[in-house]
C-alpha positions in Angstrom: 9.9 -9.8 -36.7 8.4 -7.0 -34.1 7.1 -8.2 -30.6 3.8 -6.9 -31.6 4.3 -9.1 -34.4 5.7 -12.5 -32.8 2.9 -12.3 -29.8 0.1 -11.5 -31.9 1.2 -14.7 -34.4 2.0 -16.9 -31.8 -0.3 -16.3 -28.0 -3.7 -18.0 -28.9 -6.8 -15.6 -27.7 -7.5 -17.8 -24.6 -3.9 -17.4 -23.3 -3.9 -13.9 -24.0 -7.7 -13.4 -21.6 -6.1 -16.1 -19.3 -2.7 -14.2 -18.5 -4.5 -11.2 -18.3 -7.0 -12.0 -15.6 -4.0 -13.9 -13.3 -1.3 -11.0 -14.1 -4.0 -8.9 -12.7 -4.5 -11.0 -9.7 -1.0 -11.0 -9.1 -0.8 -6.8 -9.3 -3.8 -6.6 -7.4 -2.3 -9.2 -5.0 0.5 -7.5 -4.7 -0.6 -4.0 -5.1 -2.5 -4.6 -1.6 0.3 -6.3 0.2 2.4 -3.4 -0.2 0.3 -1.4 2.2 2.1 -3.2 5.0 5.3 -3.5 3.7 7.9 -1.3 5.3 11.0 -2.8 5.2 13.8 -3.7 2.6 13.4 -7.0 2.7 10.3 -7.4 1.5 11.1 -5.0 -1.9 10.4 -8.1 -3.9 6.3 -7.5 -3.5 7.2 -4.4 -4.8 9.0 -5.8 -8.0 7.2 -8.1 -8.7 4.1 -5.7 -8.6 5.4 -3.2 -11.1 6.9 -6.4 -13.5 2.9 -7.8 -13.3 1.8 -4.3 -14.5 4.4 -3.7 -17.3 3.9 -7.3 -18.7 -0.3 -7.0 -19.0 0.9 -3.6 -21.2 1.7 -5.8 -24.9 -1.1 -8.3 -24.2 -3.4 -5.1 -23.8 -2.0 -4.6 -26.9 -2.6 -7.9 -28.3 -6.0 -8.0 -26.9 -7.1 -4.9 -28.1 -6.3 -5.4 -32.0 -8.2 -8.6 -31.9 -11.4 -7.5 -30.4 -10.8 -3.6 -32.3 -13.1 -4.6 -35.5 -15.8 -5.6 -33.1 -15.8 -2.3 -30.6 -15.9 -0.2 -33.9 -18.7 -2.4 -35.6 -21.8 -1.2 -33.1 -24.0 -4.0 -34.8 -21.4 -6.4 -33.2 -22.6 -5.1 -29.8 -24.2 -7.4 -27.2 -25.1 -6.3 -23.9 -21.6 -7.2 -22.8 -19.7 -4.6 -24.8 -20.4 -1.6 -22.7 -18.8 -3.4 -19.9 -16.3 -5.0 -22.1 -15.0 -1.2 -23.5 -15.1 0.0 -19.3 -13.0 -2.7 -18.2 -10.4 -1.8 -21.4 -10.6 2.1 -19.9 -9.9 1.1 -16.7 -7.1 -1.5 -17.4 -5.5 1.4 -19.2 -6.1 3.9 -16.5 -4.2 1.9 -14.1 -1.1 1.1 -16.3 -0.9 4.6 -17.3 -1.0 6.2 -14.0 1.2 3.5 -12.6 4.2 4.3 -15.2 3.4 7.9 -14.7 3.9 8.1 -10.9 7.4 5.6 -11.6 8.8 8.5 -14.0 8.4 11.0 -11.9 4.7 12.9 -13.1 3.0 15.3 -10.9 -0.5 16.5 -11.3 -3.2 18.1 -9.1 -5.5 15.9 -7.7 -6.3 17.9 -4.5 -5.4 16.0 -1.5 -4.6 13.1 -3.9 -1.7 12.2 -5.7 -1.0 10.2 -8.8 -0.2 6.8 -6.7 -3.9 7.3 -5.2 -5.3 7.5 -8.6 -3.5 4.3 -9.3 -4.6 2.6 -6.1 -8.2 3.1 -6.8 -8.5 2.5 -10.6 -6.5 -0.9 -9.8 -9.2 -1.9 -7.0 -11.9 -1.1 -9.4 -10.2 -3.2 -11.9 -10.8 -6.3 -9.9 -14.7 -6.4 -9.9 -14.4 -5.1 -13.7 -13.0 -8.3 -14.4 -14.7 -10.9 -12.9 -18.0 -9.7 -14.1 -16.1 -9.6 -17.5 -15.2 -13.3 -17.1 -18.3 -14.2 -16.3 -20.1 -13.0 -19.2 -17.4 -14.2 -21.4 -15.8 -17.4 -19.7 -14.1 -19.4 -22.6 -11.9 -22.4 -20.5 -7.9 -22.8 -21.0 -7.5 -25.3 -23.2 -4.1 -28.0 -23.5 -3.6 -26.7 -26.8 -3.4 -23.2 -26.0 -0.4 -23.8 -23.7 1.2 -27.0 -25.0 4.2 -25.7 -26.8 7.5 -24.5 -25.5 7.7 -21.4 -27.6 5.1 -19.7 -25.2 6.8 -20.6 -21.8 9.9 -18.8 -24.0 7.6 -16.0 -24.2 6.3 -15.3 -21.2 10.1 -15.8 -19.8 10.4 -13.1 -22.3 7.9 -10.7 -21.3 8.6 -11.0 -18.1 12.6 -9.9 -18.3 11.3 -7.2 -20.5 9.1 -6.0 -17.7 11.5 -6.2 -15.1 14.4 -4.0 -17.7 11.5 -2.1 -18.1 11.0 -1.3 -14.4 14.3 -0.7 -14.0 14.9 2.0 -17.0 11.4 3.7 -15.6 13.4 4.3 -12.2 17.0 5.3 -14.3 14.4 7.6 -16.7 13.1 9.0 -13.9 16.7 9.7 -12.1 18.1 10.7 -15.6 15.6 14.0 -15.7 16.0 14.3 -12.4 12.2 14.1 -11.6 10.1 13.9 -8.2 10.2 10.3 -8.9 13.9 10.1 -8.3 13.9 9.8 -4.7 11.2 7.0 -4.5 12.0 4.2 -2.4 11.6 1.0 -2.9 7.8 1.4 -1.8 7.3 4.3 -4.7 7.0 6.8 -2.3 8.9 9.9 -2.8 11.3 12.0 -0.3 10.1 15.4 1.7 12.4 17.6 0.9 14.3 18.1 4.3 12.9 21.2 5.7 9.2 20.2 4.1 6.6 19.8 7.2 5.2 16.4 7.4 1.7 16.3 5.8 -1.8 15.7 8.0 -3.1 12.7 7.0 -5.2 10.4 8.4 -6.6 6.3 7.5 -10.5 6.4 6.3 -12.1 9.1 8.5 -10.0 9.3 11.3 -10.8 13.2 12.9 -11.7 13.0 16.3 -12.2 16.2 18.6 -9.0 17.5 20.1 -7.7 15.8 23.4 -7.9 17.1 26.3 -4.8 16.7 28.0 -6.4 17.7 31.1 -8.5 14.2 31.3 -6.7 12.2 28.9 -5.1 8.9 30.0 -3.3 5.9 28.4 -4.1 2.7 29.7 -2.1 -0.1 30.1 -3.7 -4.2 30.2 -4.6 -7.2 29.6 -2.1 -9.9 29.8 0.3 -7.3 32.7 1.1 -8.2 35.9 0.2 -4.1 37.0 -2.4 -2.6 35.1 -1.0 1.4 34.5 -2.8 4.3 34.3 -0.9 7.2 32.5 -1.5 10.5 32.1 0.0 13.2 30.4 2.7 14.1 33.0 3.8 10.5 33.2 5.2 10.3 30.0 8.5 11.7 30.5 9.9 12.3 26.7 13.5 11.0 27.1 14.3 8.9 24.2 14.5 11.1 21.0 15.3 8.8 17.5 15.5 9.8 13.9 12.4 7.2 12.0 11.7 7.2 8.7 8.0 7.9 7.9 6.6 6.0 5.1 3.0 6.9 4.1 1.0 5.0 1.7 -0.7 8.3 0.5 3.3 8.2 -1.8 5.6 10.2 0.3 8.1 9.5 3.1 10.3 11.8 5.4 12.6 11.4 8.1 12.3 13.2 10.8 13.4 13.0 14.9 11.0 12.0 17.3 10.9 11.9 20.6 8.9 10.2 23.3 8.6 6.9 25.5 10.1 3.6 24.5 7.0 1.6 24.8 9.2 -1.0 25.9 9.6 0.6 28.7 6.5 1.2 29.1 6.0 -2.7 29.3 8.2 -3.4 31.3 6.2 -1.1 34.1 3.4 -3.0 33.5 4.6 -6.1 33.8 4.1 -8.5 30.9 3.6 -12.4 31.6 4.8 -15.4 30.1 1.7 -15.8 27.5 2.3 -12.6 26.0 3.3 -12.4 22.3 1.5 -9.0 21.0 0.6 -5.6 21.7 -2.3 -4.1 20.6 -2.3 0.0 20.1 -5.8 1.3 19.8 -6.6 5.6 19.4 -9.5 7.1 20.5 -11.4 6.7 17.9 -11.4 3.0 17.7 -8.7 2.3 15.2 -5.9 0.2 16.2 -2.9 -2.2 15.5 -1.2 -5.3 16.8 2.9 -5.5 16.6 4.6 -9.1 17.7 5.6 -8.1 21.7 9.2 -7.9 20.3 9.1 -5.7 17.8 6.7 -3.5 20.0 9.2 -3.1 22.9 11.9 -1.4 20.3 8.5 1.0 19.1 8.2 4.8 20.3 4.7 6.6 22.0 6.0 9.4 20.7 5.0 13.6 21.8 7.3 15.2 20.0 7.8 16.0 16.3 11.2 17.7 15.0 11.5 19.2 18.6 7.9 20.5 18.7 5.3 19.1 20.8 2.9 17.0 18.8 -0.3 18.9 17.0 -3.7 17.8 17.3 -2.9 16.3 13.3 -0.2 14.7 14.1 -1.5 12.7 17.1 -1.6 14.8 20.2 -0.8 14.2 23.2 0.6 10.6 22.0 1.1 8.8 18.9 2.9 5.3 17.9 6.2 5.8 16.3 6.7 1.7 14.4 10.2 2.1 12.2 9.8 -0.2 9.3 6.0 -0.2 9.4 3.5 2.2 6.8 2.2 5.1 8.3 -1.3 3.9 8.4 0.2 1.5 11.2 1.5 4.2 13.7 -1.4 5.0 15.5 -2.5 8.7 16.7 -4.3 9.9 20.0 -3.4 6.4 21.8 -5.7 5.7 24.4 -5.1 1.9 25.1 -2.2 0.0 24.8 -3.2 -4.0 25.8 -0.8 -7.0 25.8 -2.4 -10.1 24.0 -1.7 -13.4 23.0 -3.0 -13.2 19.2 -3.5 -9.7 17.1 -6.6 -8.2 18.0 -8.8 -9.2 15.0 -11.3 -6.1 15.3 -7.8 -4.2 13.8 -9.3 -5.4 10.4 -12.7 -3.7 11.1 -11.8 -0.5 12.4 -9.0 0.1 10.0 -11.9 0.6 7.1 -14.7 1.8 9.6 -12.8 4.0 12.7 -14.0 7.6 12.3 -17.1 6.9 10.0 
């Protein structure tokens, strides 16, 4: 007997809605929990994102031929349908453009890829699908899941998701695609003489700096308050970081600048202290734990050039392991706290509108 076969004989409808709406939870969940994943260790979000995506694909399936007669018969129609057949396109959309970006597939989009295709049809999925459950709420029922061929099952579909992932990343290798040099994150590599793309989080584009009345200032929890201008940063410490962007591309490249533990360390920090907060000019800013801060970069130079307006000029955070939405351009402030500044989760959706 087929898969198709054995899940549509044995998944009762209200298991099949039910592990749809949590494996979309779990992908969206997941999906927005990557954006501040960096580092190795924390490739199992990753994972287990792309093995919640694969495994919705045959209950799609499932779902789909049971509810087909109805779609196709328009005197079947309530005034749920409509809604009904958007949430199906969209839930489609976002596996689709999800397994295209893992093989490798490249189309034009503008200054949008394939990953920020995904990213947006999978946030739109969300709302979709609440609104969906609410017209159509049916409760889980004991019977549905009282037998122990369906926790077989799902143990099934999941290891088939997970040897799916994995021949979507030997596929990908195999034709030697884009797609072949993602990282654990999905993004994919520069190639090594490539310049590293402009981008910017929301809206960020302020006016150029002037480097003539710029400073950097140094606070809150300090024993000196500092005052820094251009000439005081004396670009000493060059290292070779590994840019991750969430727009699905990475690079590594040799920066040079000021440790900003150093920087610290000038100032002063007391006994209290347990974050730093970097904030730009134009309001957007991030917290990193005081330790993880100190071994972070304010970097001015890019590949040996002095930083561009784009890229940050005159300063901009250099955070290894963090996404590139979290190393912070035109710097302005730099302030020792005890707690994350919580504003960070304002500005980072409204900094430059």
């Amino acid at each position: 007997m087929s898969v198709r076969a054995l899940l549509a004989r044995s998944l009762p409808p209200r298991l099949v809605d039910w592990s749809l709406f949590a494996l979309v939870g779990l992908a969206a969940a997941t999906g927005l929990t990557s954006f501040w994943v960096g580092h190795p260790a924390g490739a199992a979000v990753f994972w287990t994102h792309a093995v919640a995506g694969l495994a919705m694909l045959p209950l799609l399936f499932v779902k789909f031929r049971r509810v087909a007669g109805r779609v196709r018969d328009r005197r079947a129609w309530d005034r749920t349908t409509p809604l009904s057949i958007a949430l199906a396109a969209v839930a489609v959309a976002a596996a689709a453009t999800g397994v295209a970006w893992a093989v490798g597939v490249t189309v034009p989009l503008g200054i949008w890829t394939l990953l920020n295709l995904h990213i947006l049809v999978g946030i739109l999925l969300v709302p979709l699908l609440l609104v969906h459950l609410r017209a159509r709420y049916r409760p889980l029922r004991r019977a549905d899941v009282r037998e122990r061929r369906v926790a077989l099952q799902y143990a099934g579909l999941v290891v088939a998701a997970g040897i799916t992932s994995a021949c979507l990343r030997w596929l990908a290798a195999r034709l030697r695609t884009p797609a072949a040099t993602r990282r654990f994150t999905g993004s994919r590599a520069l190639d090594a003489e490539s310049d590293v793309p402009v981008t910017s989080w929301v809206a960020d584009d302020p006016d150029p700096v002037d480097p003539a009345t710029w400073t950097c200032s140094v606070g809150g929890l300090v024993a000196r308050p500092l005052e820094l201008g251009v000439d005081d940063l004396d670009p000493t410490v060059e290292r070779r970081v590994l840019l991750d962007c969430t727009s699905g591309w990475y690079a590594e490249r040799d920066w040079r600048g000021v440790r900003l533990g150093d920087v610290l360390d000038a100032a002063g920090v007391r006994e209290d202290a347990a974050w730093v907060t970097v904030r730009s000019v134009t309001g957007y800013r991030w917290s990193l734990p005081l330790d993880e801060a100190r071994d972070a970069l304010l970097a001015t130079h890019l590949s040996g050039e002095r930083l561009d307006h784009g890229h940050g000029y005159p300063v901009r955070l250099v955070a290894p392991d963090r996404r590139g939405f979290q190393w912070v351009k035109w710097v302005e402030r730099i302030e020792i706290r005890r707690r994350p500044d919580p504003r960070q989760w304002v500005e980072i959706f409204v900094s430059g509108l």
